[in-house]
C-alpha positions in Angstrom: -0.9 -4.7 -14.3 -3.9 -5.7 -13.3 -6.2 -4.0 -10.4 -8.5 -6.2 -7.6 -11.5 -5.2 -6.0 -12.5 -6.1 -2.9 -16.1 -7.4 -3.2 -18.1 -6.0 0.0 -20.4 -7.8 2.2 -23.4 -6.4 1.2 -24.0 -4.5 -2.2 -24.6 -5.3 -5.8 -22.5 -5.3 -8.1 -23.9 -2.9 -11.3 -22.4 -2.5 -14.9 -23.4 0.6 -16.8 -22.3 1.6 -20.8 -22.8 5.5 -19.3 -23.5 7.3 -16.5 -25.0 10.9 -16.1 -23.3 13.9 -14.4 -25.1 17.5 -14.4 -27.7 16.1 -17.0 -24.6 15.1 -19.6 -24.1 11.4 -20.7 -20.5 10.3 -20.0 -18.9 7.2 -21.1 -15.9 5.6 -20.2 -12.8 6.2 -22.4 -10.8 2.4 -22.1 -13.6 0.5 -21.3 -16.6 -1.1 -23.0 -19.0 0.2 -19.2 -18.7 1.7 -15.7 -18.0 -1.1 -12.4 -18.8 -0.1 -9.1 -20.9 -2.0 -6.5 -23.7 0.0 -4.9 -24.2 -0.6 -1.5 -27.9 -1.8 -0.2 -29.3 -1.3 2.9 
């Protein structure tokens, strides 16, 4: 099964191989990086 995004209007689209939360790297657990879009104003 396979999941779609919708892309929005105005954003950009950002890959990451961690993020931080609280000053702790965390890395995703069945992916090689993070996907989100990030919205610009």
């Amino acid at each position: 099964m396979e999941k779609k995004m919708k892309t929005p209007s105005k954003g950009i689209e950002v890959f990451c191989r961690y993020t931080t939360k609280k000053g702790k790297r965390i890395y995703p657990k069945k992916a090689k990086f993070f996907h989100f879009f990030r919205n610009v104003k």
